[in-house]
N, C-alpha and C positions, 0 to 999 in steps of 0.2 A: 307415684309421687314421692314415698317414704324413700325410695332405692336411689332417686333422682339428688334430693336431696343428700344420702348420705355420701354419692358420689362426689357431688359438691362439695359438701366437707373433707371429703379425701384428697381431693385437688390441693384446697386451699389447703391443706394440713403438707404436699410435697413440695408446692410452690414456696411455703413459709420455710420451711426447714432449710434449706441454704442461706436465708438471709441472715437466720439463728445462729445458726454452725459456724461459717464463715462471712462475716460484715464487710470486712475489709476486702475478700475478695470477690467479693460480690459488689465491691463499688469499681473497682478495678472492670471488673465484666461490662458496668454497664458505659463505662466510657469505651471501649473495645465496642460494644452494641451502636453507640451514634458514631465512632466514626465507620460503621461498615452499611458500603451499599445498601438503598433501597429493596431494589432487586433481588440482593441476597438474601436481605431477610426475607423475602416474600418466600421467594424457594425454601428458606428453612422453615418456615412456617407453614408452607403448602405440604412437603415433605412430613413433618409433622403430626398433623392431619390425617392424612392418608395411613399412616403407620397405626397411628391411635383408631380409629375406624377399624383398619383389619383386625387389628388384637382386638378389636371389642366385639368384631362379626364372628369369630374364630376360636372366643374363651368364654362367650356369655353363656347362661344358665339356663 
């Protein structure tokens, strides 16, 4: 659970760091995000996924 957790706060710690660094282009992104397909995001999100998984079947401890 401790490992679970500090992964958590690592996420939220990569996820937050572009909105810090860059605001403005990150509000930019996220009008570019609604107007693009459903679809696509699904694929990029599936794609994602799958990427994040291997590195973590392939690097873990």
């Amino acid at each position: 659970m401790k490992l679970f957790l500090c992964l958590i706060g690592l996420v939220l710690v990569v996820e937050g760091l572009p909105y810090f660094a860059f605001p403005e282009r990150m509000k930019k992104w996220m009008l570019m995000i609604q107007e693009t397909p459903d679809n696509q995001l699904r694929l990029i999100g599936f794609m994602s996924m799958c990427i994040g998984l291997i590195i973590v079947y392939f690097f873990r401890s």
